[in-house]
C-alpha positions as CSV (number, residue, x, y, z in Angstrom):
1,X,-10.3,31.5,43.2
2,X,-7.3,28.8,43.6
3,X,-3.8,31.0,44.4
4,X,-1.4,31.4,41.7
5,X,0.8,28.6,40.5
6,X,4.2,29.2,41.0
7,X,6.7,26.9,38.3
8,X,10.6,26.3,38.4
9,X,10.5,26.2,34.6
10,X,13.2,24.9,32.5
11,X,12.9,26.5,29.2
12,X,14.3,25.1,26.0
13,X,12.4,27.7,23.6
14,X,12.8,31.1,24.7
15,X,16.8,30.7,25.4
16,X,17.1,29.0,21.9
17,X,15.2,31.6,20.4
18,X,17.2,34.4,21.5
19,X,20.4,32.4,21.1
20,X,21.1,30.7,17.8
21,X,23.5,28.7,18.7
22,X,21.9,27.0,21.6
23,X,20.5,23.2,20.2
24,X,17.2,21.9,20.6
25,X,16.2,19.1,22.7
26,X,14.5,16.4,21.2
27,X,13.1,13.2,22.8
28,X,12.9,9.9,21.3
29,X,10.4,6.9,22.5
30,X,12.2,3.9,22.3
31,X,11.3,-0.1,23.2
32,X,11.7,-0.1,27.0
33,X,14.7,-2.1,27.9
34,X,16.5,-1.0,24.7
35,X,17.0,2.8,25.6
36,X,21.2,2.0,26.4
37,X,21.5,0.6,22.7
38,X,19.3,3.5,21.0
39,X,22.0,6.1,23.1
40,X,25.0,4.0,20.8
41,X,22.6,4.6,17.8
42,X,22.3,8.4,18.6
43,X,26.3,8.3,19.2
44,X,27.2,6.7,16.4
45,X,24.6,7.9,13.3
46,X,24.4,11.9,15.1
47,X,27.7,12.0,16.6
48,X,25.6,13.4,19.9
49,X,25.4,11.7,23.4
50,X,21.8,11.1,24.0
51,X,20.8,10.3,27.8
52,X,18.5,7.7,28.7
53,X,15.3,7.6,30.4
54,X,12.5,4.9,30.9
55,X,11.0,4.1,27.9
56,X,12.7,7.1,25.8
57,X,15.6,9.1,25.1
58,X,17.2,12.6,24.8
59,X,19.4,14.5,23.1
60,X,20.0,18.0,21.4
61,X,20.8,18.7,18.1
62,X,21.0,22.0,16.1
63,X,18.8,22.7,13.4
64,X,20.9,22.4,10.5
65,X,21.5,18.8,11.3
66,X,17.6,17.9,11.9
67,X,17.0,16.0,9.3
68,X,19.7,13.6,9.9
69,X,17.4,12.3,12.7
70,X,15.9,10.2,9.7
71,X,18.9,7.8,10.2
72,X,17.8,6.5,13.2
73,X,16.0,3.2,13.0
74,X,15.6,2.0,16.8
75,X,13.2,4.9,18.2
76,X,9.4,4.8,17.5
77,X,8.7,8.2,17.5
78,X,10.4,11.9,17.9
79,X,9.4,15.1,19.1
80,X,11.0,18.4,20.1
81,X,10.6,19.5,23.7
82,X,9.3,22.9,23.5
83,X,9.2,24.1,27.7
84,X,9.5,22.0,30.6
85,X,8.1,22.9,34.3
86,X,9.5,21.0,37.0
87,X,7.7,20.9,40.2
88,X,4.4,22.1,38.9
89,X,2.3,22.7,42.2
90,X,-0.8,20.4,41.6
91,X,-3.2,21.1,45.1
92,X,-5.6,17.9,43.9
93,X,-9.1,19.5,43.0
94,X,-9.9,18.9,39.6
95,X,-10.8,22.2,38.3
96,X,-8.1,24.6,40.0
97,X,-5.2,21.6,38.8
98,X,-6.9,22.2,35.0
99,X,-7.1,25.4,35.2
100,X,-2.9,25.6,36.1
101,X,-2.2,23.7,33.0
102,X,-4.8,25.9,30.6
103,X,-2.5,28.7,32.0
104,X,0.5,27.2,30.9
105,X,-0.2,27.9,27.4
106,X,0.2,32.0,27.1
107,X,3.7,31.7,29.3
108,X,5.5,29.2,26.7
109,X,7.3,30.5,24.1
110,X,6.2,28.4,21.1
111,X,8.6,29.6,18.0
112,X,11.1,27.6,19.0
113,X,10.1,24.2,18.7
114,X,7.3,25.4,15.7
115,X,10.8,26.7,14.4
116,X,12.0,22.6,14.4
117,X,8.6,21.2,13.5
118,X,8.5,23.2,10.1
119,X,11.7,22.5,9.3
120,X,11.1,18.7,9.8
121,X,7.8,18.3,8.8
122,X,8.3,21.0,5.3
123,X,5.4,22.5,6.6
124,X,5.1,25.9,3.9
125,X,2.4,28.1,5.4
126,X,3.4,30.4,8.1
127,X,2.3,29.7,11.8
128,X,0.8,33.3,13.7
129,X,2.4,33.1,17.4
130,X,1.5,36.5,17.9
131,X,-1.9,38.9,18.2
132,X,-0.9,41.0,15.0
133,X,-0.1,37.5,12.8
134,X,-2.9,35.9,14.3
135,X,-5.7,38.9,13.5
136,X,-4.2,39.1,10.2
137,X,-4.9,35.7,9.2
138,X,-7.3,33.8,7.3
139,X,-8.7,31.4,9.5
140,X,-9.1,28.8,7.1
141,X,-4.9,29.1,6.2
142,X,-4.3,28.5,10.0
143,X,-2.8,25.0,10.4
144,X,-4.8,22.0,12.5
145,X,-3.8,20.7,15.3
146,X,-4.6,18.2,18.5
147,X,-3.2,17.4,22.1
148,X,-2.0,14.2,23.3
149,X,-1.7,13.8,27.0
150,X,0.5,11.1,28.6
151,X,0.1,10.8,32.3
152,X,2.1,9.3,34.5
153,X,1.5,9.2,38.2
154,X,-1.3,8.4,40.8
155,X,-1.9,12.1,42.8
156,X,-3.7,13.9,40.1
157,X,-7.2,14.9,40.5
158,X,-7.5,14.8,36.7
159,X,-7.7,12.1,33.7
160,X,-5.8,12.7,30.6
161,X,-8.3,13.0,28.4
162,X,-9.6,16.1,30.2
163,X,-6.3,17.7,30.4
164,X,-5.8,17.4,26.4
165,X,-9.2,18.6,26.3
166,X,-8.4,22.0,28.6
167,X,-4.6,22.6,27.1
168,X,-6.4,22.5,23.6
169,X,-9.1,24.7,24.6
170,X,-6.0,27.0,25.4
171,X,-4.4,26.4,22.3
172,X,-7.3,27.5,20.1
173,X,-8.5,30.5,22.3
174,X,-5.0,31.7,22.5
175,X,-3.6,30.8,18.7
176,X,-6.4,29.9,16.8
177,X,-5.6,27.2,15.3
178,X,-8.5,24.8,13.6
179,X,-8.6,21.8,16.0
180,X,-8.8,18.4,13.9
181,X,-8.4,15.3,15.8
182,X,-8.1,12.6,12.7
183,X,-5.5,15.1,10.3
184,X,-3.9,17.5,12.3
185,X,-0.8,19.4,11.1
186,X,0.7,20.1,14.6
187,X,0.4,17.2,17.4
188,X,0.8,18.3,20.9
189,X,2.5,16.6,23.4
190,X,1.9,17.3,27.1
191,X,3.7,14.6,29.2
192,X,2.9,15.2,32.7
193,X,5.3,13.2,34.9
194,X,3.8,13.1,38.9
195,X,5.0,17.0,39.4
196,X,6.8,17.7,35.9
197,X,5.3,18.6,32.7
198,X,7.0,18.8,29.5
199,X,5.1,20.1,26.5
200,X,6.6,19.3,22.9
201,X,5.8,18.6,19.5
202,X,5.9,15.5,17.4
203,X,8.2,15.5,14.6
204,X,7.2,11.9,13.4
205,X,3.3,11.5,12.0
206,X,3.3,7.7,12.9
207,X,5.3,5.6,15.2
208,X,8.1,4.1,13.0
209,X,8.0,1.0,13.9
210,X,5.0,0.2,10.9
211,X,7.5,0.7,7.9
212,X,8.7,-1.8,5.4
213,X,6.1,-4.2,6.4
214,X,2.4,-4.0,4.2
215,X,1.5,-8.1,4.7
216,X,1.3,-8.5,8.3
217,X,0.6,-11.9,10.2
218,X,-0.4,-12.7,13.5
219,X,2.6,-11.9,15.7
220,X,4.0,-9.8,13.0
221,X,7.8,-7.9,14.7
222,X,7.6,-4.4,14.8
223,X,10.4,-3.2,12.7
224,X,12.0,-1.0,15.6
225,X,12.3,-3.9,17.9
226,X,14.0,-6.0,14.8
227,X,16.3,-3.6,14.5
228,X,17.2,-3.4,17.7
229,X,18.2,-7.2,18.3
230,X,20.3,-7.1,14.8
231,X,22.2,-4.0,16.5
232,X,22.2,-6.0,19.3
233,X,24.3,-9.4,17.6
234,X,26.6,-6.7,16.0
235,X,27.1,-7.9,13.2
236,X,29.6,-7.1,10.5
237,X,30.5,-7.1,6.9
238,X,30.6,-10.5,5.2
239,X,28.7,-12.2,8.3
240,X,25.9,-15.1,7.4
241,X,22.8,-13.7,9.2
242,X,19.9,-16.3,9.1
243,X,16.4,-15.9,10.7
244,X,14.9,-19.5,11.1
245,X,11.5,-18.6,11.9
246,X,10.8,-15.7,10.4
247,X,7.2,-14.6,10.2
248,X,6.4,-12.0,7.8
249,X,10.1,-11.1,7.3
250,X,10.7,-8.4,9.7
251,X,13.9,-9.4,10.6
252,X,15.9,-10.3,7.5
253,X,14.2,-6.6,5.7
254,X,15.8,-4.8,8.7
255,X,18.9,-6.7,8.5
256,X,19.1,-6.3,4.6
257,X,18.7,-2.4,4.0
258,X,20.7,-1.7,7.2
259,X,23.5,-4.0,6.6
260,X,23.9,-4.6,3.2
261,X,27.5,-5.7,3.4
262,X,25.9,-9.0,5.0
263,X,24.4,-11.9,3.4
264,X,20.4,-12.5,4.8
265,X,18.8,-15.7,4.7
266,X,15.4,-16.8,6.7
267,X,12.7,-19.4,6.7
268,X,9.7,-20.6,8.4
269,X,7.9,-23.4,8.4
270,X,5.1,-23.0,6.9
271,X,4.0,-21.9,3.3
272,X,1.9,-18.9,4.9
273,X,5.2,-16.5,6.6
274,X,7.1,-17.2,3.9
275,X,4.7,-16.0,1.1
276,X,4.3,-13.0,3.4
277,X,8.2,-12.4,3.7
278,X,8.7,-12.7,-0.1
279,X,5.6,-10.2,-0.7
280,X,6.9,-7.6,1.7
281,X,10.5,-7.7,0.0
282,X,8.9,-7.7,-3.6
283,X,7.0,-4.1,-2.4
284,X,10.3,-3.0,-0.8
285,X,11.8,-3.4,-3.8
286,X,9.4,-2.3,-6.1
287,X,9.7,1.3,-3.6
288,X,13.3,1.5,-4.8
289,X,12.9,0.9,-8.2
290,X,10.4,4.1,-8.1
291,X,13.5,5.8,-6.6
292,X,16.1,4.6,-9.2
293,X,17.4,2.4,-6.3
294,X,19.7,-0.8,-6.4
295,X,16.6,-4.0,-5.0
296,X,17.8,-6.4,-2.0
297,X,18.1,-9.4,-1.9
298,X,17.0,-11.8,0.5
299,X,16.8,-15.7,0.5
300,X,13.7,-17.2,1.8
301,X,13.1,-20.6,2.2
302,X,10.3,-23.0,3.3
303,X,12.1,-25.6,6.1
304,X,11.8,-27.2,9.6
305,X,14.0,-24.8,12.4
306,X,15.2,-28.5,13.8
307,X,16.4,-30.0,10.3
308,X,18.0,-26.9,8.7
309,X,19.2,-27.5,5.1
310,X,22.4,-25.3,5.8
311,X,26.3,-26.6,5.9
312,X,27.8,-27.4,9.5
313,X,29.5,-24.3,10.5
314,X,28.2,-21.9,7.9
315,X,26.2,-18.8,9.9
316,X,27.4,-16.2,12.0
317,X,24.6,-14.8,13.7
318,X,21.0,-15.9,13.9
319,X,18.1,-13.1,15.1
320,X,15.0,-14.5,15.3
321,X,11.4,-13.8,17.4
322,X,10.6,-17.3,18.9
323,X,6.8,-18.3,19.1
324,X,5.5,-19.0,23.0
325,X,2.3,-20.2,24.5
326,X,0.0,-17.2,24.3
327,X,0.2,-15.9,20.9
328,X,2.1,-18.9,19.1
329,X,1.9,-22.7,19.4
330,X,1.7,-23.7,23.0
331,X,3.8,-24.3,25.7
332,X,4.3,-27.5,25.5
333,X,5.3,-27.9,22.0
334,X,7.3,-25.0,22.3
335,X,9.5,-26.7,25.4
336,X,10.3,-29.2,22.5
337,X,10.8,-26.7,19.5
338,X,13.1,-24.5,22.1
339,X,15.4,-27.4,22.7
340,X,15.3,-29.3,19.4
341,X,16.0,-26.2,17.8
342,X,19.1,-24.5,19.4
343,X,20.5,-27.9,19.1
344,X,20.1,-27.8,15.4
345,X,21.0,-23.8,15.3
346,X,24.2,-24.3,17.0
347,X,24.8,-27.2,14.5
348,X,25.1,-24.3,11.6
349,X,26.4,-21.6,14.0
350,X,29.7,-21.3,13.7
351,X,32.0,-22.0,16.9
352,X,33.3,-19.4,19.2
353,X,32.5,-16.6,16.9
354,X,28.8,-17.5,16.0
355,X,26.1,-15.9,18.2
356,X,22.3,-15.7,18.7
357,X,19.9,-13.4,19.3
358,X,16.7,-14.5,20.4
359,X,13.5,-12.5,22.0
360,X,10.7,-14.7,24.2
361,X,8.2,-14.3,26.7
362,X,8.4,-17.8,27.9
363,X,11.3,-17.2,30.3
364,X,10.5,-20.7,32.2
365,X,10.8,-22.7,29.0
366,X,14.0,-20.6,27.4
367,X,16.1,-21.1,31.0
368,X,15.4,-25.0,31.2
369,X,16.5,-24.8,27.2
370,X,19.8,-23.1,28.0
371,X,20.5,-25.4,30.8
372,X,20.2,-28.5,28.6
373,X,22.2,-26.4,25.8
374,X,25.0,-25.1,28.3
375,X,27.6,-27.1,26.4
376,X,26.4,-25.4,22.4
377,X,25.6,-21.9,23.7
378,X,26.5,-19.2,26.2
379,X,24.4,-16.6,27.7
380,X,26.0,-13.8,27.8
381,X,23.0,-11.1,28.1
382,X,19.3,-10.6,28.4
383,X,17.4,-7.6,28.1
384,X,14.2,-7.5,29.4
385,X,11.7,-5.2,27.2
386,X,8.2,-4.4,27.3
387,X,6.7,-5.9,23.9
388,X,3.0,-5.4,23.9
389,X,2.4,-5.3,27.5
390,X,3.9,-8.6,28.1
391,X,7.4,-8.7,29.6
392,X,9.8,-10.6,27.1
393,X,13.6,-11.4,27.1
394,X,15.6,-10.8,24.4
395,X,18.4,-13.0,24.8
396,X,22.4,-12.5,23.5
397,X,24.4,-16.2,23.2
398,X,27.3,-17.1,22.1
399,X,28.4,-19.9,20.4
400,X,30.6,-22.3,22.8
401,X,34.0,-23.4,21.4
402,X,33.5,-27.1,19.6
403,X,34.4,-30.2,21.6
């Protein structure tokens, strides 16, 4: 029999529970690279300083104000953090390690963050934490749930599957709750970090990053990371924001419902995107009509990125994905494209004022651009973010003053 585990544990449930006034942590996934810019997000839309860590975000927030958590448009998914253990003693053999985190279950105390989850999710039927609630239940009225593991680290004598499997097994032995993988009520989260766990529960049902969009192309943006690169070319009211290759439109429907006060124009060049684009608006649209909501307006057109049909001088920000090699075009037409087209952007852009915001994975090609381009644009930042697996820049230029 392996010895005890002994846990430094930093509890965000059973201080909260006894203390009303105490907030609730809650954790945010974000596009890595972009976790700085979803903190100003936080800032600005909860009034709360979020801190940031690879590939997420944190910050607490009282209950009341929960649902304000809606506003935020950069973060893929939420959950509350419902007991952390720091330093979790993991001796490397595979059934003693499992066995430490099956244990973890009857020392957490759950109401808490199922406190938070209800109250997010709406969820109406009570949830039995305790042996009198639980034998007084019908087990069919007892809520569904599952486990997620995410594991992060090379010393543990387990796979993650097999440590959702064993904290589940818990779970259901210790609350009795139905498990359902495909429709649970309640998902689990047990992030285990090298030596730190922290077990939590999603607030979101789906990663966020899927909405507004229902005609999806190849290389289709996810509406997070669109988001994020508007934010990103700050742009304000009465600005010209233009998107002159623009897919299925994620761009221009982020920039549209989330600056209104802006006028949004994109285009592609061909027939296909641009069908796509206007079909996604039209179902946005027809959304907001079902909610006795003002439409929004977005001008698509069919052109050539290198011959824009626009006035000298007339945008103030363009925000576009560019195609590269592996998923769009090929490199060496792109080399071509890349130039020929910031020439003609810059063209429209207006000078000293206008700016650009532009995401690639061809790094090689979009350097040699800028140093052809140094006399129309100027770099003045570039993120590097994790978009698929692949490593992409997402690239902040300003216009340079006219000669």
């Amino acid at each position: 029999m392996a010895a005890p585990m002994e846990n430094n544990v930093v509890s965000s449930g059973s201080t909260i529970s006894e203390d009303k006034s105490v907030n609730a942590i809650i954790v945010a996934t974000v596009t890595t690279g972009f976790e700085r810019l979803a903190c100003d997000e936080c800032s600005e839309k909860l009034g709360v300083e979020a801190t940031p860590r690879r590939g997420r975000i944190r910050f607490e927030l009282p209950l009341s104000q929960l649902q304000k958590v809606h506003s935020l448009c950069g973060v893929d998914n939420l959950f509350v953090v419902v007991q952390e253990f720091e330093n979790h003693q993991f001796i490397e053999e595979e059934e003693a390690d499992l066995q430490s985190l099956s244990d973890l279950v009857t020392t957490i105390d759950w109401s808490t963050g199922i406190k938070y989850w209800q109250s997010y999710s709406k969820y109406a039927k009570s949830v039995p934490l305790t042996p009198e609630e639980i034998s007084e239940s019908d087990h069919a009225t007892l809520p569904a749930f599952r486990v997620s593991c995410h594991r992060t680290g090379n010393k543990h004598s387990f796979q993650s599957p097999q440590a959702a499997s064993r904290f589940g097994g818990s779970i259901n032995d210790y609350f009795h709750w139905r498990v359902d993988l495909s429709n649970s009520d309640i998902d689990v989260l047990l992030n285990i970090t090298d030596n730190d766990i922290l077990v939590g529960i999603a607030l979101t049902r789906e990663s966020m990053h899927r909405r507004n969009i229902k005609h999806f192309g190849s290389t289709t943006l996810r509406a997070t990371l669109a988001y994020m690169m508007l934010r990103l070319g700050e742009i304000q009211l009465g600005d010209v924001v233009c998107d002159p290759m623009c897919g299925c439109g994620a761009i221009p429907i982020e920039g549209v419902l989330n600056w209104p006060g802006s006028l949004h124009l994109c285009g592609d060049g061909n027939e296909y995107p641009c069908s796509h684009s206007l079909k996604n608006i039209t179902a946005i649209n027809e959304t907001r009509k079902e909610q006795n909501r003002l439409p929004v307006s977005v001008d698509i057109v069919q052109w050539d990125v290198c011959q824009l049909p626009l006035k000298t001088n007339s945008i103030d920000v363009f925000v576009s994905d560019l195609p590269f090699g592996k998923r769009s075009g090929t490199r060496r037409r792109n080399w071509d494209l890349y130039h020929r087209g910031l020439v003609e952007m810059a063209r429209v852009c207006k000078p000293e004022t206008g700016r650009a915001v532009l995401l690639t994975h061809d790094k090689k090609c979009m350097m040699k651009t800028l140093s052809l381009c140094h006399n129309l644009w100027r770099s003045k930042r570039t993120i590097w973010i994790n978009q698929g697996g692949l490593r992409a820049g997402v690239y902040l230029l300003h216009r340079a003053k006219a000669s």
